[in-house]
N, C-alpha and C positions, 0 to 999 in steps of 0.2 A: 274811188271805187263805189260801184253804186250796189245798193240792197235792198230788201224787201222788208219791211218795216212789221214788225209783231208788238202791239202794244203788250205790257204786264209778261214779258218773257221769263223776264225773272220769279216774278209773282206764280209764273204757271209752274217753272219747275220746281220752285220751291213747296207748291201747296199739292202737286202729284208725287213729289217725294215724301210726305210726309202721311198721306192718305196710303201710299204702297206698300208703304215700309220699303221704298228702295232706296240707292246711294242715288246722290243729284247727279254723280259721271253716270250713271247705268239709264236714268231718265233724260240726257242729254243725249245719249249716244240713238236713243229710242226714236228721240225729234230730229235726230239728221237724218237717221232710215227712212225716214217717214216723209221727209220734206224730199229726199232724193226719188223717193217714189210719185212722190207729189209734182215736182218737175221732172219726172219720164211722162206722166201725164200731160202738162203742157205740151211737152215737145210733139207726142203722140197729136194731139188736138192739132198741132200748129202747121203740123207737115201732113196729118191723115196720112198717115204709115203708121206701121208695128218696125220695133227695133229687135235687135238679137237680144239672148237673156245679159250676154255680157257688153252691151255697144257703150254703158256709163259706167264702164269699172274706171275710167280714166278722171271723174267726175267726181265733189264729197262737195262737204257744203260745211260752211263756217260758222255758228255760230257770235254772234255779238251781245252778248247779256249786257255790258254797259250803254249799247246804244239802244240795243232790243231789237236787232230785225237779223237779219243772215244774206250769204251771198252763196251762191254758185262756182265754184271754181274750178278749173278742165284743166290737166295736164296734157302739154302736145308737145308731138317728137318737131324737130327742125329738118325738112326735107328741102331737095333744091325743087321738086315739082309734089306739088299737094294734089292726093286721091281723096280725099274726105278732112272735110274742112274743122270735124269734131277731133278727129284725132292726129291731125297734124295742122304744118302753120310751115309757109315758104322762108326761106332763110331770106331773103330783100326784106320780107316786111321785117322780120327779126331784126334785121341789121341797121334799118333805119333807128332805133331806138335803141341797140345795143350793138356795137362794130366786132367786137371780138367774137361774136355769135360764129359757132362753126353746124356742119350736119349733122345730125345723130344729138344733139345735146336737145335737151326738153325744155320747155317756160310754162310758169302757170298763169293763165288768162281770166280773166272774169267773165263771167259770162252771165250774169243773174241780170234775170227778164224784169224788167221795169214792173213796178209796181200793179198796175192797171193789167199787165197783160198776164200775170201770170193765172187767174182765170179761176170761176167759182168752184169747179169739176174739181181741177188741181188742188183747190181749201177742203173741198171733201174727201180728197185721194187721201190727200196728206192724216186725216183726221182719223178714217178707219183705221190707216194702215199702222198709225201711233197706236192705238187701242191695240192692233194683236203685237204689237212691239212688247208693248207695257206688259201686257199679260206675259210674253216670252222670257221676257228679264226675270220677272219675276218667279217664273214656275223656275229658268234656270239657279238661281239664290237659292230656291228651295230645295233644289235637287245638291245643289253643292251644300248647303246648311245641315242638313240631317243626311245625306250618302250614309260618312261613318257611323250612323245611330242604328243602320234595321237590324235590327235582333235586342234592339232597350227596351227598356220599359221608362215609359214616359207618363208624366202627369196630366191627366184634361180632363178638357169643364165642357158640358153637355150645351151646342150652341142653340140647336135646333135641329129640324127631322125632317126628310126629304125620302117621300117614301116607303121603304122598312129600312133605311140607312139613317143611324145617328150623326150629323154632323156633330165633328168637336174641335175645340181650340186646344190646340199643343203649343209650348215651345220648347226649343232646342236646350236652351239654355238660361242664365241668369242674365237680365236685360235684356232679352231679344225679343222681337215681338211677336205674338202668339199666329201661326198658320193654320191653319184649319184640314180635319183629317176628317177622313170616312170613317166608318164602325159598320160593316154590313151588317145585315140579318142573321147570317150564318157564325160569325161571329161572335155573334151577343151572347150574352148569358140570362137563361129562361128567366132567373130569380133576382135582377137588375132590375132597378127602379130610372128608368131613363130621364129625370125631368130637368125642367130648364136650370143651367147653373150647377146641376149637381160633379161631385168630382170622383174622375175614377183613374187608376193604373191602368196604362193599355201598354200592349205589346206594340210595337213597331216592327209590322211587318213586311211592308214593298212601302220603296219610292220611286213613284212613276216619274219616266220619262218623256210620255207622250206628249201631244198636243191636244187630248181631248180634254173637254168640258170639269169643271169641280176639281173639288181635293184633290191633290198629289196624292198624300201619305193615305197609306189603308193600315189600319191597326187593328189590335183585336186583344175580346178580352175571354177567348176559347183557346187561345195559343196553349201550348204546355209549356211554353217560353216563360209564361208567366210566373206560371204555381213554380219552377226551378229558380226565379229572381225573387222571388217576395223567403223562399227559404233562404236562400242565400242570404237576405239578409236580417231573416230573422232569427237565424243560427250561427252565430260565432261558429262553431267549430267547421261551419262548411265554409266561411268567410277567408278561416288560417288553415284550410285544406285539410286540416283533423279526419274530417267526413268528406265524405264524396256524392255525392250523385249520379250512379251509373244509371240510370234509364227512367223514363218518365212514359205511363201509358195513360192520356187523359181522353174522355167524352164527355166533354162539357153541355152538346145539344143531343141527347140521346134520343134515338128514331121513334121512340116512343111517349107519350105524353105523362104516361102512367111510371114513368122509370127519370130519375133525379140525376142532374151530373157528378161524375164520380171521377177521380183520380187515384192511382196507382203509383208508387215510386220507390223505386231500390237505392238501399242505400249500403254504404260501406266505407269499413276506415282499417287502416294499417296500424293503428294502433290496440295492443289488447286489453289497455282497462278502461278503451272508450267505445259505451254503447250509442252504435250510429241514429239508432231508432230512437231509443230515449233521448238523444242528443235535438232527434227533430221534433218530440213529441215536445218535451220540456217538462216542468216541476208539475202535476198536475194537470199538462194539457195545456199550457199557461200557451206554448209556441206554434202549436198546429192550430191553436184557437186564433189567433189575430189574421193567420194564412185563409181561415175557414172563413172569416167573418168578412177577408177582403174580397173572396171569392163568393159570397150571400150565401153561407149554408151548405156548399158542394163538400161531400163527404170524400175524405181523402186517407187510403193506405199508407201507412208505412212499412213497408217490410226490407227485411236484411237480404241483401244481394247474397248470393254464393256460388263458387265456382263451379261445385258440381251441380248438372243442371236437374236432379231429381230434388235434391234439396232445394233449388231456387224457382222452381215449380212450385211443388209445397210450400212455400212461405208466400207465394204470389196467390197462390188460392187464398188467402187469411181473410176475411176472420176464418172460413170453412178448416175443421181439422180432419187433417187427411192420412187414411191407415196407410197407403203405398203407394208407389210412383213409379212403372216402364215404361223406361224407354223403347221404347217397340221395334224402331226402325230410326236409327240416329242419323242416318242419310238425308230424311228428309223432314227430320227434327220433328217426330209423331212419337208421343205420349199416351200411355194409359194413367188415369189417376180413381186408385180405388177408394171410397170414400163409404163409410155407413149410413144407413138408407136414411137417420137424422138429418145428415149434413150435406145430401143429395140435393136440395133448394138451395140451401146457402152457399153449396160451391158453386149451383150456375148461375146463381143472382137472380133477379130478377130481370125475366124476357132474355136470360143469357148475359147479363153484364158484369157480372163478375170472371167467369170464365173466359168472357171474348178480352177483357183487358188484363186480367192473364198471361195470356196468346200473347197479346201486341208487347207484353212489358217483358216477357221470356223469348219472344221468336219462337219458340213450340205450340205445333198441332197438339193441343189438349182435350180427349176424351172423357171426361166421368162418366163414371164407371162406379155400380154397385158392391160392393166386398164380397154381401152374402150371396150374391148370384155370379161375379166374376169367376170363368174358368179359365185361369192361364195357362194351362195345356193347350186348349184348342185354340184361344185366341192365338198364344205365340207360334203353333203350326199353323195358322191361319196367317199370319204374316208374316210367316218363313215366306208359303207360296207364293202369297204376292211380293217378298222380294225378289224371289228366285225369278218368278215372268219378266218383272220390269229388269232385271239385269240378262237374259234371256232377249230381250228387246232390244235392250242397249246394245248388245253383243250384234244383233244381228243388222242391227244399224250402223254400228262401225263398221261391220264387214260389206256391207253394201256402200259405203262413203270408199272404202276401200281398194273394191273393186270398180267404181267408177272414175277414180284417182288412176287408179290402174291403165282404163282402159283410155282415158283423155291423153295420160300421161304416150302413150303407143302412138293414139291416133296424131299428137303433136309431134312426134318422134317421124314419122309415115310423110305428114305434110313435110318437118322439113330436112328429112333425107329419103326423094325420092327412090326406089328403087332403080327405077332405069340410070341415074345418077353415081349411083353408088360403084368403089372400086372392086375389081375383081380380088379375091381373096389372096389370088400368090404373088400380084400386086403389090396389094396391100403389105403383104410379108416381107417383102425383100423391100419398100421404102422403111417401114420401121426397120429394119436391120441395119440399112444406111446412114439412117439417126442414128444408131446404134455407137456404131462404128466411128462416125464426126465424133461422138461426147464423149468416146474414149479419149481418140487421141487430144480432145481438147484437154482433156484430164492431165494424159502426159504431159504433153508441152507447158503444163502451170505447174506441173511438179519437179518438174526441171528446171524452171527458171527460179524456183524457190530454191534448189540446191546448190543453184549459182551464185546468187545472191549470199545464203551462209557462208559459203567457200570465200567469196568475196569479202 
């Protein structure tokens, strides 16, 4: 059998597996795609034609690492009269070389172009089209390596900066070898010190499956994924489910320069002589401090969840102490919160950030509201009216969806029982009456032959 001779074949998959971090089958499989593209090229050159996308699905190529070079090899069917000479082969020429050869049975051929001819173009076909191989294997590893991880929190080291994106080195695991993730801008955290080498917890948030350019994994360290994993496990009690974590409102890049990232979080436990807050706070602070410190300084709530939601309003406004809590309009989850004209700043935060995470960590429209100047008479007749229109609205919406239901419903009915079609009404009477009359007597004749059968 004759082949194309690759000096250091071995040498080459060995030292691209090892530069890839790929298995040497996944870099071999790469050098056949590549060499099979590589001879469509010859053949292209040799005939000056284009072939169909599937014309060498019948074609693989062999690798030889003891000798170092590869061959060409074609499967063809056995016909008594040959139409194309790539994919089939006449049963005389079979038969001289093998006599039991019948039609329809297959042989594999060699087919690999001598040395000299297989042509410079085809070493360069072959050469790009390994390069997006190699990249493919790899981004695929990647994607099956970390799938089950988006939503962890992972360890990385700051590689370098492209942009306003932090390149960093992850790995999946213990001995594996580090892949490289995004950190966009938007992501980051204002009070992050980025520099080379430094180490930080990121969230794992998407792994791409594309074929475009850089990092697969996009991580982040503004998730709220976060500040819920680093409790987790800086709190036994939320570890052995004691505590819970019902809801996390964070804005780690606040719209404003002059206003610091802050997080919110409710918490709750089914047990009564375990406090979930102190549980998160710890002896002194001791527990929210390592949470603070890993996030640079971001100031974080803890407040106690509860089911009623005037109470869990109020406790989400904290530190601000709040005189009262209506619910206004529970339909679309709109709150008054009356507060003294002290604690008017402190409940809306600063630029509104207290209040607005609030909002996100309750699902309540939340108003502040002055004590000494709130009048709940007018107010709550004030939002009677506006619910009376918008149900007023609604009403009148349904009854227009209703009546056009109505009228579709006719006009369907019109197309498909013409009138000119339609039976005369005494007709019509005396056939239903005929049915009438058959499903009696089928009636009878089954209840007679049931009497026969007991007699029987």
């Amino acid at each position: 059998m004759s082949m194309v001779n690759l000096p250091g074949l071995k040498n080459l998959i060995e030292s691209i597996s090892k530069e890839r971090n790929l298995p040497k089958t996944a870099v071999q499989a790469a050098l056949r795609e590549a060499l099979m593209k590589g001879y469509e090229r010859y053949r292209k050159a040799q005939h000056l034609k284009t072939f169909e996308e599937d014309y060498f699905d019948n074609f693989e190529v062999e690798l030889d690492l003891d000798e170092e070079g590869f061959r060409i090899l074609c499967t063809k069917v056995i016909m008594e009269e040959v139409d194309n000479f790539d994919h089939q082969i006449s049963l005389k020429e079979v038969q001289e070389v093998v006599d039991e050869a019948q039609i329809g049975e297959t042989v594999v051929l060699d087919v690999t172009p001598d040395q000299g001819d297989f042509g410079r173009m085809a070493a360069i076909q072959t050469k790009q089209v390994l390069a997006q191989k190699l990249r493919d294997q790899q981004r695929k590893l990647i994607q099956e390596e970390f799938q089950d991880l988006e939503g962890e929190v992972l360890q990385a080291r700051v590689l370098r900066f492209e942009r306003q994106s932090v390149i960093l080195a992850v790995t999946s695991g213990y001995g594996q070898p580090e892949v490289e993730a995004e950190l966009p801008k938007r992501e980051q955290l204002p009070n992050d010190n980025y520099r080379a080498n430094a180490t930080f917890k990121v969230y794992l948030k998407k792994v791409g499956s594309g074929s475009h350019r850089g990092p697969q994994l996009m991580v982040s360290r503004a998730d709220a994924g976060l500040v819920v994993y680093l409790f987790e496990n800086e709190v036994p009690e939320i570890e052995d489910e004691v505590v819970r974590i019902v809801a996390v409102a964070r804005e780690a890049n606040p719209p404003s320069r002059y206003v610091g990232p802050r997080t919110k979080i409710a918490v709750d436990t089914l047990e009564r002589d375990v406090d979930p807050v102190g549980a998160c706070i710890g002896a002194r602070g001791s527990r929210i401090q390592v949470v603070v410190n890993e996030l640079r300084g971001e100031k974080i709530d803890v407040i106690r969840w509860s089911p009623d939601p005037a109470t869990y309003i109020a406790n989400a406004l904290s530190p601000a102490r709040v005189d009262a809590v209506y619910l206004i309009d529970p339909e679309v989850r709109q709150a008054h919160v009356l507060v003294a004209e002290d604690q008017l700043s402190l409940a809306i935060g600063k630029e509104g950030q207290n209040v607005r995470l609030a909002a996100r960590l309750t699902g309540w429209k939340i108003d502040i509201k002055d004590g000494a100047l709130y009048d709940a008479t007018a107010e709550h007749q004030k939002m009677a009216a506006i619910i009376e229109a918008r149900h007023e609205a609604e009403g009148q919406s349904e009854e227009a969806l209703e009546e056009s239901a109505e009228e579709s419903l006719e006009e369907r009915i019109s197309v498909e029982t013409p009138v000119e079609d339609s039976l005369d009404p005494e007709e019509d009477s005396s056939e239903v009456a005929e049915l009438v009359e058959l499903e009696e007597e089928d009636v009878i004749a089954q209840e007679e032959e049931e009497e026969e059968e007991e007699n029987a």
